[in-house]
C-alpha positions in Angstrom: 138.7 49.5 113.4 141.5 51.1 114.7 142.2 53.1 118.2 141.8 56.7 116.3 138.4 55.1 115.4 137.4 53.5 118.3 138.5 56.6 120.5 136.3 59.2 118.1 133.6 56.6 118.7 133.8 56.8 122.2 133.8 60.7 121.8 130.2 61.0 120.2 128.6 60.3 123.2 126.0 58.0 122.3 127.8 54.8 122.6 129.9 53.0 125.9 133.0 51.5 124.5 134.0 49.1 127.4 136.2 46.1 127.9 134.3 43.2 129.0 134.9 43.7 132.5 133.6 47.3 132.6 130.4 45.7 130.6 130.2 43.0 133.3 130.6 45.7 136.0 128.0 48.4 134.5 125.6 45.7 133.8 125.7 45.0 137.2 125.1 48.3 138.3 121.8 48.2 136.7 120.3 45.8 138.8 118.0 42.8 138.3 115.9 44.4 135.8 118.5 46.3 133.6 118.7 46.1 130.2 122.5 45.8 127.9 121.9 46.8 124.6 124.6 46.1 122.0 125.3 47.8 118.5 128.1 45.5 117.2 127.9 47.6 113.7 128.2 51.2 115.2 130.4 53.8 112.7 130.8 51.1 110.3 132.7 48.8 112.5 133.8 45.8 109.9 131.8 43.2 110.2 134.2 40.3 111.4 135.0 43.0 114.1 131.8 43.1 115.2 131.5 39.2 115.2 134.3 39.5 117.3 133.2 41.5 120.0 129.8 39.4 119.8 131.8 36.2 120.6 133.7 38.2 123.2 130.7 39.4 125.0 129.0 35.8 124.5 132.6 34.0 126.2 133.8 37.0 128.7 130.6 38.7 129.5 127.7 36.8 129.9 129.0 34.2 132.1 129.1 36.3 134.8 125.5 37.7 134.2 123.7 34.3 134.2 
C-alpha cells in the first residue's frame, strides 16, 4: 500500500487510519467498555501488510491497553 493509497483510504470516511499511538490514545477515550475494531484487509491492503499492522498493533498497542 502506498501513501496515495493509504491517504484515499483515509478519505472514504469509514475507516481511522492511525499510528499506534493515536490507536492507543482513541482507545482510551472510549472508556472501560469501548470496543477497537480492526479491518487489517480494508481496500485490498496486501496481505503481508496487513500482518504487519496486526503485529504492530499486538507489540505497540495493546500493551498499553492491558
Amino acid at each position: 500500500m502506498t501513501k496515495d493509497s493509504v491517504d484515499a483510504l483515509r478519505e472514504t470516511g469509514p475507516y481511522l487510519v492511525l499510528t499506534p499511538d493515536e490507536l492507543v490514545t482513541q482507545a482510551k477515550a472510549l472508556g472501560e467498555n469501548g470496543a477497537v475494531m480492526l479491518h487489517p484487509m480494508a481496500g485490498g491492503t496486501d496481505p503481508d501488510l496487513s500482518w504487519e499492522m496486526l503485529e504492530l498493533v499486538e507489540s505497540k498497542v495493546m500493551p498499553h491497553l492491558a
